[in-house]
C-alpha positions as a printed NumPy array, in Angstrom:
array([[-50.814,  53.371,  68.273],
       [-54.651,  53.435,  68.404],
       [-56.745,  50.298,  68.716],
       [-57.757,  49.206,  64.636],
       [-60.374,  47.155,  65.612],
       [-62.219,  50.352,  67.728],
       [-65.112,  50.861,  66.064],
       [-66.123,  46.858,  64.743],
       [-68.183,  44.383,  66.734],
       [-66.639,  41.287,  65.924],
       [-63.902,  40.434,  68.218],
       [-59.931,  40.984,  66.65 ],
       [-59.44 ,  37.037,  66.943],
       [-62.367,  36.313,  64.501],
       [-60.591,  39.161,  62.386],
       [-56.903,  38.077,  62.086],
       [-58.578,  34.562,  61.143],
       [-60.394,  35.084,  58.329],
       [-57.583,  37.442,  57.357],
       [-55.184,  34.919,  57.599],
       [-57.126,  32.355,  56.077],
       [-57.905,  34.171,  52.701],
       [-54.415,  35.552,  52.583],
       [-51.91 ,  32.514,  53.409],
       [-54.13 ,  29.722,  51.873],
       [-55.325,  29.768,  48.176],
       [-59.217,  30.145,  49.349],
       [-61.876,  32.049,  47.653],
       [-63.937,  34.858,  50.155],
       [-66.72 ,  32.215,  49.662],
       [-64.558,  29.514,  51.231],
       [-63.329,  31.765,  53.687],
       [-67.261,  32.41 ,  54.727],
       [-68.066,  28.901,  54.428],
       [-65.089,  27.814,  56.776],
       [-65.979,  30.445,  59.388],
       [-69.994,  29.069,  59.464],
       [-68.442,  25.705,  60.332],
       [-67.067,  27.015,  63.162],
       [-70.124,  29.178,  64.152],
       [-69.095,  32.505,  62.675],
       [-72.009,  33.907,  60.756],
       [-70.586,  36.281,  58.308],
       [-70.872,  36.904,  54.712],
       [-67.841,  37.151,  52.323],
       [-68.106,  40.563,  51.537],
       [-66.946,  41.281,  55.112],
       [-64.412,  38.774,  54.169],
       [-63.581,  41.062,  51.549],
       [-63.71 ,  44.074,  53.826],
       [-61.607,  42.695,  56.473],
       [-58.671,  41.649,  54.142],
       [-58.626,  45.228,  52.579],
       [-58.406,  46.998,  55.587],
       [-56.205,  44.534,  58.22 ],
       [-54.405,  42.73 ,  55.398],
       [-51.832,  45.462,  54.591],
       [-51.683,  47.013,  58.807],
       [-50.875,  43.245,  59.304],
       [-48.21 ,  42.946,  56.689],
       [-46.402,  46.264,  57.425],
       [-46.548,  45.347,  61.108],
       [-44.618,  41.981,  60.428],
       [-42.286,  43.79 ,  58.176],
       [-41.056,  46.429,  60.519],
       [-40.491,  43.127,  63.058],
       [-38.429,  41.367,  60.478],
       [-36.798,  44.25 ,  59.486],
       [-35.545,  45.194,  63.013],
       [-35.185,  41.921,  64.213],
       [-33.115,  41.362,  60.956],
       [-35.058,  38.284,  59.895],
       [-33.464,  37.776,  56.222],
       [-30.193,  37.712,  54.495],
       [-28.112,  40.146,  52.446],
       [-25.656,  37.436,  51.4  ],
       [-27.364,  36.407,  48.292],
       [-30.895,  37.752,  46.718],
       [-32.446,  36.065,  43.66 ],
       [-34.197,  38.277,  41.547],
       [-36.969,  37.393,  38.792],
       [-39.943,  38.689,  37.073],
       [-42.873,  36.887,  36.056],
       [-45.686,  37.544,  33.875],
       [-49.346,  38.91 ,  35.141],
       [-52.488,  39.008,  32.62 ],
       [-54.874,  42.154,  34.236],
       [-57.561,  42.827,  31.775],
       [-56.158,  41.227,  28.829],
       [-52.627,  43.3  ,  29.033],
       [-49.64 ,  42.042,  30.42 ],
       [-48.07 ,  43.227,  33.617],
       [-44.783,  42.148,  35.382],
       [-44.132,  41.368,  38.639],
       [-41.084,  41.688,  40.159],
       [-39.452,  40.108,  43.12 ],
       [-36.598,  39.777,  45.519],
       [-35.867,  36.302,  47.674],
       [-32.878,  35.963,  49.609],
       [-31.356,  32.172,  49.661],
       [-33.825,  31.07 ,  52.488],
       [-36.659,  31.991,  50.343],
       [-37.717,  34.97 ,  52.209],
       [-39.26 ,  37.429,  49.943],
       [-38.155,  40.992,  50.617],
       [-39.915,  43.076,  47.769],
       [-42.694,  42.583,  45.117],
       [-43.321,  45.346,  42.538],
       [-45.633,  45.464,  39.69 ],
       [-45.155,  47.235,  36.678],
       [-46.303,  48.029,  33.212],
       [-42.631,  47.554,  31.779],
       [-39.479,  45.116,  32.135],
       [-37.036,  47.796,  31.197],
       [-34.3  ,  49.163,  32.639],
       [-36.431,  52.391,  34.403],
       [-38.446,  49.762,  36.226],
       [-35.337,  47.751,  36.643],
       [-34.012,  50.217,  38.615],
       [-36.902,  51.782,  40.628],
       [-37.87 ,  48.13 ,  41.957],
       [-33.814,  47.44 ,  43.036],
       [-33.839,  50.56 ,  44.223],
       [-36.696,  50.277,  46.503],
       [-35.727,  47.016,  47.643],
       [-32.217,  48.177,  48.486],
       [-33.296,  51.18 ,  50.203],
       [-35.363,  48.952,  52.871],
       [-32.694,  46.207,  53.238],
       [-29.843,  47.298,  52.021],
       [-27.227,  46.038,  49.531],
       [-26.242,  42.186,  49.246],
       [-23.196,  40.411,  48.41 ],
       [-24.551,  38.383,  45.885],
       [-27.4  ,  39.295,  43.215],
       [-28.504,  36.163,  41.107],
       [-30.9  ,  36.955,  38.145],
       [-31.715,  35.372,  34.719],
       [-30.244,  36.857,  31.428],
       [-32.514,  40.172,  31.171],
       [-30.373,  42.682,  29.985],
       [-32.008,  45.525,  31.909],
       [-30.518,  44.193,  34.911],
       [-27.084,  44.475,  33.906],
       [-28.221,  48.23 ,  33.207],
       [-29.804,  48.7  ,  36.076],
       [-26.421,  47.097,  37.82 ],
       [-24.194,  49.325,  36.114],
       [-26.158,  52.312,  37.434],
       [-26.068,  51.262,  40.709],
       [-22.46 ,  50.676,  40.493],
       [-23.005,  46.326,  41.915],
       [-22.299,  44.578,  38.358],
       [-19.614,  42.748,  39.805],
       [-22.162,  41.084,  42.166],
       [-24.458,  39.439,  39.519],
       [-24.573,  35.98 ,  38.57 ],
       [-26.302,  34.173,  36.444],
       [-26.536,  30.615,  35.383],
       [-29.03 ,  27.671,  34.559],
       [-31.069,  26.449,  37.636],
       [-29.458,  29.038,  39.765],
       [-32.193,  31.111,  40.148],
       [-34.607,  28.228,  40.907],
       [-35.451,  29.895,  44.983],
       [-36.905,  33.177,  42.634],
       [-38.954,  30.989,  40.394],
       [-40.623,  28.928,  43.417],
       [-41.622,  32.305,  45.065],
       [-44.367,  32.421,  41.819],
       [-46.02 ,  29.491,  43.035],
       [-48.415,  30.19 ,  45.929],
       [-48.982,  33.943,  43.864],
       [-50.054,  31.781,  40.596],
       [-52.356,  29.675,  43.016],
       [-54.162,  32.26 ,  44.376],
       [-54.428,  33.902,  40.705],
       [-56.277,  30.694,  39.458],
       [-58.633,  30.93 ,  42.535],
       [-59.815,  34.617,  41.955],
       [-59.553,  34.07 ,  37.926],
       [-56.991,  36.504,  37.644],
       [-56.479,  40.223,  39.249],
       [-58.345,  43.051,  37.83 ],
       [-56.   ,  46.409,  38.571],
       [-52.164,  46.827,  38.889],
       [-53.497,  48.299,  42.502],
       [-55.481,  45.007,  43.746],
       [-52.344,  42.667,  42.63 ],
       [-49.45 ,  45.147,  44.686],
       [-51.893,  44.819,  47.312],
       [-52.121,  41.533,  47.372],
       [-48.47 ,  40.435,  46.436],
       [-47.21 ,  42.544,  49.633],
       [-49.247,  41.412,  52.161],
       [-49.353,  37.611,  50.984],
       [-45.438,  38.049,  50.751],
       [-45.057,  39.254,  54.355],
       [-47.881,  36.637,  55.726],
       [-46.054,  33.905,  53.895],
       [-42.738,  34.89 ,  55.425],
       [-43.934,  34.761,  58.824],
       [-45.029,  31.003,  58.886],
       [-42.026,  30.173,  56.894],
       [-41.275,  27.54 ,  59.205],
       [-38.617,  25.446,  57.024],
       [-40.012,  22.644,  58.224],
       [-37.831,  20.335,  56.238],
       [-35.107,  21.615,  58.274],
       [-35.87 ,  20.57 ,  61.723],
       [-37.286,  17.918,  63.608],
       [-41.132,  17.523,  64.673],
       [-40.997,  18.801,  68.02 ],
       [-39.073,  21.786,  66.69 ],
       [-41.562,  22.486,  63.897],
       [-44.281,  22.334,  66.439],
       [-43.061,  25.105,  68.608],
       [-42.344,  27.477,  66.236],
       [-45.356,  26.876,  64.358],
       [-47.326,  27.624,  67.817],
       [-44.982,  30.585,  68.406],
       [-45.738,  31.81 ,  64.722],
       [-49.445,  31.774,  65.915],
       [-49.201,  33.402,  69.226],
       [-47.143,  36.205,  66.836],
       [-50.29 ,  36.567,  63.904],
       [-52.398,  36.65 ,  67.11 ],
       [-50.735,  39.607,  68.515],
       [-50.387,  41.855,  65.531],
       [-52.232,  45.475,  65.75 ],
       [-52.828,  44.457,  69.551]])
């Protein structure tokens, strides 16, 4: 793999930063600039800009083809939801796919939330991880078509509060949406959703899970990880 960071002048370090700073954190490029200056980095948030375009999605598809052969998520149960994205006054769907640790495997936008796009976002999502024992959704009927096709309707459930781990997944995506007053192209927001995804899964920590001295070493070892991507 050739070096990424070849032909820039500012060191990889001060690039993975910013990177990760704009992308896991809901901070505007201005924020992101003004952060950086703090700390001595002169830049301006255009480059901010620049750097996220080009190193945000090498750094997510790096971390996805470690989690993917490491085989860091779960096929026992995926929840599966849509939620709805203004661009430019028209209405847009996003689609995603959490397993029951709150990993989330795919995010798809589309114009639609028919069965077609039903079935070409399960089917890209199923292609990459394969199929799981359990699909949980909410009451859309073009899932149950998109099931049927696939030949899996006897793993759907649904039920009140069940998909809750889907509907949480929104959250740091609705965050960032208020910060840069909404997306402007169907392109900039499956950009975005895939590489915040991926960053987002790799400092999942859990930390509710384990104790502090626990959370502290895999937080550090989540670090050393971002620090090595592209290397």
């Amino acid at each position: 793999m050739r070096n990424p960071f070849k032909y820039f002048k500012t060191s990889p370090e001060i690039i993975r930063l910013a990177v990760m700073m704009y992308v896991r954190f809901p901070l505007s490029l201005r924020n992101v600039e003004d952060l950086l200056h703090e700390r001595g980095i002169d830049i301006t948030h255009e480059t901010v800009r620049f750097w996220w375009n080009r190193f945000g999605p090498l750094f997510a598809r790096s971390i996805r083809k470690q989690r993917v052969q490491n085989t860091n998520y779960s096929n026992w149960t995926w929840h599966l939801d849509e939620v709805f994205v203004k661009i430019n006054g028209e209405l847009h769907y996003l689609w995603r796919a959490v397993d029951h640790e709150g990993e989330v495997l795919e995010a798809y936008v589309t114009k639609r939330r028919n069965r077609k796009a039903a079935l070409k976002f399960l089917r890209k999502a199923m292609r990459r991880y394969g199929r799981p024992e359990m699909i949980v959704t909410d009451k859309l009927p073009s899932y149950k078509s998109a099931f049927r096709e696939l030949g899996v309707s006897h793993r759907q459930e649904t039920g009140r509060w069940l998909n809750n781990r889907a509907e949480n997944s929104h959250q740091p995506l609705r965050r960032r949406e208020k910060t840069m007053t909404r997306f402007r192209s169907m392109r900039s927001l499956q950009k975005f959703a895939a590489v915040q995804s991926s960053v987002l899964n790799h400092f999942n920590l859990e930390r509710h899970f384990y104790r502090r001295e626990e959370f502290k070493e895999s937080r550090t070892q989540a670090l050393l990880e971002w620090c090595q991507l592209a290397a």
